[in-house]
C-alpha positions as CSV (number, residue, x, y, z in Angstrom):
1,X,38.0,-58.3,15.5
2,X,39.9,-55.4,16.7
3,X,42.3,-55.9,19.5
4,X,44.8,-53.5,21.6
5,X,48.2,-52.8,19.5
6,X,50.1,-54.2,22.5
7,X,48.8,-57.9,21.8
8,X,49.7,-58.3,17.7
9,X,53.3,-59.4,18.8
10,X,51.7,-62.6,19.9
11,X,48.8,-63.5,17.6
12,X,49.5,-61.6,14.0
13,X,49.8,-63.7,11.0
14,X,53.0,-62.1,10.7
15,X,54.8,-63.1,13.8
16,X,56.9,-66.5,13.7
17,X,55.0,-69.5,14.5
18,X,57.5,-69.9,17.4
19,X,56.2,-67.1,19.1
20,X,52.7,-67.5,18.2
21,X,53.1,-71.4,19.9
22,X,54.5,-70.3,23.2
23,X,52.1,-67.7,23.5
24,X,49.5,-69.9,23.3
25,X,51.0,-72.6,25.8
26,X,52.0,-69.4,28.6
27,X,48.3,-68.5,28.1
28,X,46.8,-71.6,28.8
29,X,45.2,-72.2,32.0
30,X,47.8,-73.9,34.3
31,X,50.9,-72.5,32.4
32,X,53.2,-70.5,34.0
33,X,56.1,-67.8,33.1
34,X,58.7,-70.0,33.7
35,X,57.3,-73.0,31.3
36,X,57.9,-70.5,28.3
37,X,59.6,-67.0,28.1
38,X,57.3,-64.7,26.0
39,X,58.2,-61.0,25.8
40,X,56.3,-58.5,28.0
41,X,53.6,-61.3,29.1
42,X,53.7,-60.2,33.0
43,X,52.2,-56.5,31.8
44,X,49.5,-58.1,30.2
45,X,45.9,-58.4,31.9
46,X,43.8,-61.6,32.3
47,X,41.5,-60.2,29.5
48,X,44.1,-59.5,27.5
49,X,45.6,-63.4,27.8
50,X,41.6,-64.7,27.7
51,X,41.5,-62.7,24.2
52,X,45.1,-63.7,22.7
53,X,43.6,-67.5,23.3
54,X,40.5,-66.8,21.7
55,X,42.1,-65.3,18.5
56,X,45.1,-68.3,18.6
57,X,42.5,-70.9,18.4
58,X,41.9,-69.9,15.0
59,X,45.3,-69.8,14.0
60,X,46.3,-71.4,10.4
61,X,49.1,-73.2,12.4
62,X,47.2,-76.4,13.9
63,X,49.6,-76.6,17.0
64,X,48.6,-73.5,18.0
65,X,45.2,-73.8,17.8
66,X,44.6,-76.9,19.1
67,X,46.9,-75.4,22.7
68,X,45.2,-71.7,22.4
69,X,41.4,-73.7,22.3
70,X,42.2,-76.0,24.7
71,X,43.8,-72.8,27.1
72,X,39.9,-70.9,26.2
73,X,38.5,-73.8,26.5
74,X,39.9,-74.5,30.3
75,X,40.9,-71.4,31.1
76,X,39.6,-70.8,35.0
77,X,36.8,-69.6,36.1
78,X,38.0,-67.6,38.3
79,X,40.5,-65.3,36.1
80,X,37.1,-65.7,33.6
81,X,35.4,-63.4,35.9
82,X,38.3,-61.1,35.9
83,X,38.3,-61.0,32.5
84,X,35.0,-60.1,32.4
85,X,35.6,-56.8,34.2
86,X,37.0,-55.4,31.2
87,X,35.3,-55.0,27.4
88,X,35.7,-58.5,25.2
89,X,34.3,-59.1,21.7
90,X,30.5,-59.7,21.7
91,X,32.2,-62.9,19.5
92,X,34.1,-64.1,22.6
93,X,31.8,-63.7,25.1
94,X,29.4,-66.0,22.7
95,X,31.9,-68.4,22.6
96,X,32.1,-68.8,26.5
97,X,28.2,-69.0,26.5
98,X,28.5,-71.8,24.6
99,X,31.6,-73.2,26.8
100,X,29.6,-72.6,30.3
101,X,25.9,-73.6,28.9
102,X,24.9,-74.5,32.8
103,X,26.6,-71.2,34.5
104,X,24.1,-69.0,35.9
105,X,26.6,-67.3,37.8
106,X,29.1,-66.3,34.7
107,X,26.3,-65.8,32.4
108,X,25.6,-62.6,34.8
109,X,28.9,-61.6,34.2
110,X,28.9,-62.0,30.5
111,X,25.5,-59.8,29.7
112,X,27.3,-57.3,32.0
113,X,30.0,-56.9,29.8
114,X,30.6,-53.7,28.4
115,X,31.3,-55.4,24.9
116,X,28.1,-57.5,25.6
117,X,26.0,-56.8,22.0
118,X,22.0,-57.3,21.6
119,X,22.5,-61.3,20.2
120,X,25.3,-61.9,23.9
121,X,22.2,-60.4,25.9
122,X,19.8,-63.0,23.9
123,X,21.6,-65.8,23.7
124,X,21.8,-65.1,28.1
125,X,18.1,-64.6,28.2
126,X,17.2,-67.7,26.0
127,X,20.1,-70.0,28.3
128,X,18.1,-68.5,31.5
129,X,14.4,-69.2,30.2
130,X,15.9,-73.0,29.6
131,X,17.3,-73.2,32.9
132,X,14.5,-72.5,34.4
133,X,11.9,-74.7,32.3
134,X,13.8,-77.7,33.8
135,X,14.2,-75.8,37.3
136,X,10.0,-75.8,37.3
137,X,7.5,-73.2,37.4
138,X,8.5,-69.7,39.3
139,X,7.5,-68.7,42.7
140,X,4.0,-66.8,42.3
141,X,4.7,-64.9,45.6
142,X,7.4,-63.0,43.7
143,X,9.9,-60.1,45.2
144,X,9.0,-59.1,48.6
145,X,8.2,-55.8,48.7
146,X,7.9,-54.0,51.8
147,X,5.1,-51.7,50.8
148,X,2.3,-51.7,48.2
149,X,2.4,-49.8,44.7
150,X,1.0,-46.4,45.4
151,X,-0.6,-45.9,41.6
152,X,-3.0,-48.3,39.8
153,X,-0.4,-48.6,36.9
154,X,2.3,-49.9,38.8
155,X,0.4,-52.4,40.5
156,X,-0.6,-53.6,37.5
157,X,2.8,-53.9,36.5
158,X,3.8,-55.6,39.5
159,X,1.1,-58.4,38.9
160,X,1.8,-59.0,35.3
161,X,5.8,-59.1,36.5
162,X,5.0,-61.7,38.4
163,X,3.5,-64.2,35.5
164,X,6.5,-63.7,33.7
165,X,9.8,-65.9,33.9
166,X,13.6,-64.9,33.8
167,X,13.8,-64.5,29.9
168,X,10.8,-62.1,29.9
169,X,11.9,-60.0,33.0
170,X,15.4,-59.5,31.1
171,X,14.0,-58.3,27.8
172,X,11.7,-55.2,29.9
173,X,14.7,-54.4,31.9
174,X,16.4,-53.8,29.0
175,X,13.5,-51.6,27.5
176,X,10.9,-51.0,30.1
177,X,10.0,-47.4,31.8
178,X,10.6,-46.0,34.4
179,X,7.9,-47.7,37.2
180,X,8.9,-50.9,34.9
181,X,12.8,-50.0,35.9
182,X,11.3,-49.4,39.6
183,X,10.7,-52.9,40.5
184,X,13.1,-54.8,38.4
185,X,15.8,-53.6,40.1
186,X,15.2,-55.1,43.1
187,X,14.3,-58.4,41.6
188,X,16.2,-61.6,42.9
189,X,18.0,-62.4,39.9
190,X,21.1,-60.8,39.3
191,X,20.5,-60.8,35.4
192,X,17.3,-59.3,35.5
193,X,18.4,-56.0,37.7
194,X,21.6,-55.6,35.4
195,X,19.3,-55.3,32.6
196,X,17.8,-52.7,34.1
197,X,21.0,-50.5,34.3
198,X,21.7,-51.5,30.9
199,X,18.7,-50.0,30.0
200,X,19.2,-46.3,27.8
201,X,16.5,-44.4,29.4
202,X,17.5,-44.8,32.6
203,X,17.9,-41.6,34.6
204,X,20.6,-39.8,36.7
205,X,17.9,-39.2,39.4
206,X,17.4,-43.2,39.4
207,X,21.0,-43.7,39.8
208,X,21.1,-41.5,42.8
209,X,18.0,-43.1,44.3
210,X,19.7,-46.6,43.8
211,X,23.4,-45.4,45.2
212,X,21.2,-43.9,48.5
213,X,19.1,-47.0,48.7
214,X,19.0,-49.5,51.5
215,X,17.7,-51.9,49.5
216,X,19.7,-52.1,46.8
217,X,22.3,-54.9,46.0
218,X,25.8,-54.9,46.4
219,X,26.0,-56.6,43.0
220,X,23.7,-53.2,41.6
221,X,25.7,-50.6,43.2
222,X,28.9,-52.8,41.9
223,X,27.2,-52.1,38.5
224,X,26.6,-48.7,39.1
225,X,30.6,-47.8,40.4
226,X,32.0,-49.1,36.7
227,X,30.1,-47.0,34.7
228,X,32.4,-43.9,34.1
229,X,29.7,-41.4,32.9
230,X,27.6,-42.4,36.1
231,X,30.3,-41.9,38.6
232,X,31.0,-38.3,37.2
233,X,28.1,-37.2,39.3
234,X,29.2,-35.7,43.1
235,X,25.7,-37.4,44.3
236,X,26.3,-40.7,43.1
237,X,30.4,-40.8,44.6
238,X,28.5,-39.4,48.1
239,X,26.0,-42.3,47.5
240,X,28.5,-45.2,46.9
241,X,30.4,-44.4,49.4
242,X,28.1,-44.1,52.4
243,X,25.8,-46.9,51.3
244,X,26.4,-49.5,54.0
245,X,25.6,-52.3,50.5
246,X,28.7,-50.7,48.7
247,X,31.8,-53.3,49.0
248,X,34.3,-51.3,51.0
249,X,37.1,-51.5,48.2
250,X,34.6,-49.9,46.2
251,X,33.9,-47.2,48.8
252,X,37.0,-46.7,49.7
253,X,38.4,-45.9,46.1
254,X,35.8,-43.0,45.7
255,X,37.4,-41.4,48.9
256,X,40.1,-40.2,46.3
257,X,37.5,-38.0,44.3
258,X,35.3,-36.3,46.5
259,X,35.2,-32.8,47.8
260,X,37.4,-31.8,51.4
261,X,33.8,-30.9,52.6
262,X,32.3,-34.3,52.1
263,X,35.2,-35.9,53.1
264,X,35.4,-34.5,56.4
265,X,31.7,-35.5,57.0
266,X,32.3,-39.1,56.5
267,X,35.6,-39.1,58.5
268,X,32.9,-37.6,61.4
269,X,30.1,-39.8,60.3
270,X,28.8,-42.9,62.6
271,X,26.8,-43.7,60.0
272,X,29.9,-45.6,58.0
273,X,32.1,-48.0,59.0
274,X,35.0,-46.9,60.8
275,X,37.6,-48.1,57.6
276,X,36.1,-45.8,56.0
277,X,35.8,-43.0,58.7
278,X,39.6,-43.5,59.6
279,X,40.9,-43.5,56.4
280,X,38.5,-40.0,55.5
281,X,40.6,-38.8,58.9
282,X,43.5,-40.0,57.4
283,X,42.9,-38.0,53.8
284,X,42.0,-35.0,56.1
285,X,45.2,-34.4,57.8
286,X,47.4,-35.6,54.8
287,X,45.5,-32.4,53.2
288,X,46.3,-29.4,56.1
């Protein structure tokens, strides 16, 4: 398991088992700084403490890895969804599968992960086909749609998307095409349209559809804002930023990289809320 250079001080074989014990009791959900000193802890992040846990509980020293398991074990769910923000070990994120078996809401998270592997987005899809086996049968209305398929292909893709449960639905997001891609993004399960992004042959042009859509989710164009390559493109900044979806700390952050022209557009704009206008203002007169 490779980890960060910063974090060996705490969990390498080499390190005395004094330190390796503290670590794993500051870590521990409900610890604190003043409990135990350990060197440079405040500058770490929560996945950074999440992972020094996970790698403690399999320390040779059994103190340690009975406090770092039962820190992983209870760690909150909260920070757990801040950790999740940033790339973990496909063998981690397994592990907390296994942990939060009934959480539909942090499985989402964890097949989001950008560390999430082919067996993490599996093991998500098999947990979500069981949950809803004992939830009962699936809605045959299926996603409201506010207008009809225009070609014969995609509404017969839209009729056979409706026969098929969770599990299914994840699996074609993840490889479907594009009229496929079309209408699971838009489907009620947060799982199912993150597949869809996750999916490789998904297009710029779709991402600038989705970032100028009305329709689309917050939790899709929160999807759409972390992925680095996507961002890169003017369009999909613009997008983000003047979808009325977008959460404004997201919106506002892209007010930092975007052309004097577009930014004194928004600042003028009625079409935005007036955060976002004022501070555009703001950027404008800082810049004369």
């Amino acid at each position: 398991m490779k980890v960060r250079e910063s974090l060996l001080k705490y969990i390498s074989p080499k390190v005395p088992v004094e330190v390796r014990r503290d670590a794993a009791r500051l870590f521990s959900s409900g610890s604190s700084a003043q409990d135990v000193q350990v060197e440079g802890a405040e500058k770490l992040t929560t996945a950074d403490r999440l992972t020094i846990l996970f790698i403690l509980s399999f320390d040779s020293d059994p103190e340690t890895s009975k406090e770092a398991a039962t820190g992983f074990a209870a760690f909150d769910t909260g920070e757990l969804a801040t950790a999740l923000a940033d790339k973990l070990d496909p063998r981690l994120l397994r592990s907390l599968i296994s942990l939060h078996s009934d959480d539909a809401e942090l499985h989402t998270l964890i097949a989001d992960n950008p560390g999430a592997d082919a067996t993490v987005k599996e093991l998500v899809a098999a947990k979500v086909g069981a949950q809803e086996a004992v939830a009962g049968p699936e809605s045959k209305e299926g996603p409201e749609s506010s207008e009809e398929p225009e070609e014969e292909e995609e509404g017969s893709i839209y009729k056979r998307l409706q026969k098929m449960n969770a599990a299914e639905k994840i699996k074609l997001g993840l490889t479907g095409g594009k009229a496929e891609r079309g209408l699971l993004i838009n489907d009620a399960n947060k799982i199912v349209s993150n597949a869809v992004l996750k999916n490789p042959r998904i297009t710029d042009g779709e991402i600038i559809m989705l970032v100028n859509s009305k329709t689309a989710s917050d939790e899709v164009l929160r999807m759409i804002a972390r992925n680095r390559e996507w961002v890169k493109n003017p369009q999909v900044k613009i997008g983000l930023i003047t979808n009325p979806k977008t959460p404004l700390p997201i919106a506002m952050r892209f007010l930092d990289y975007i052309e004097k022209r577009e930014l004194a557009k928004i600042a003028k704009s009625k079409n935005v809320s007036s955060v976002l206008s004022s501070n555009a203002m703001r950027k404008m007169e800082r810049m004369r």
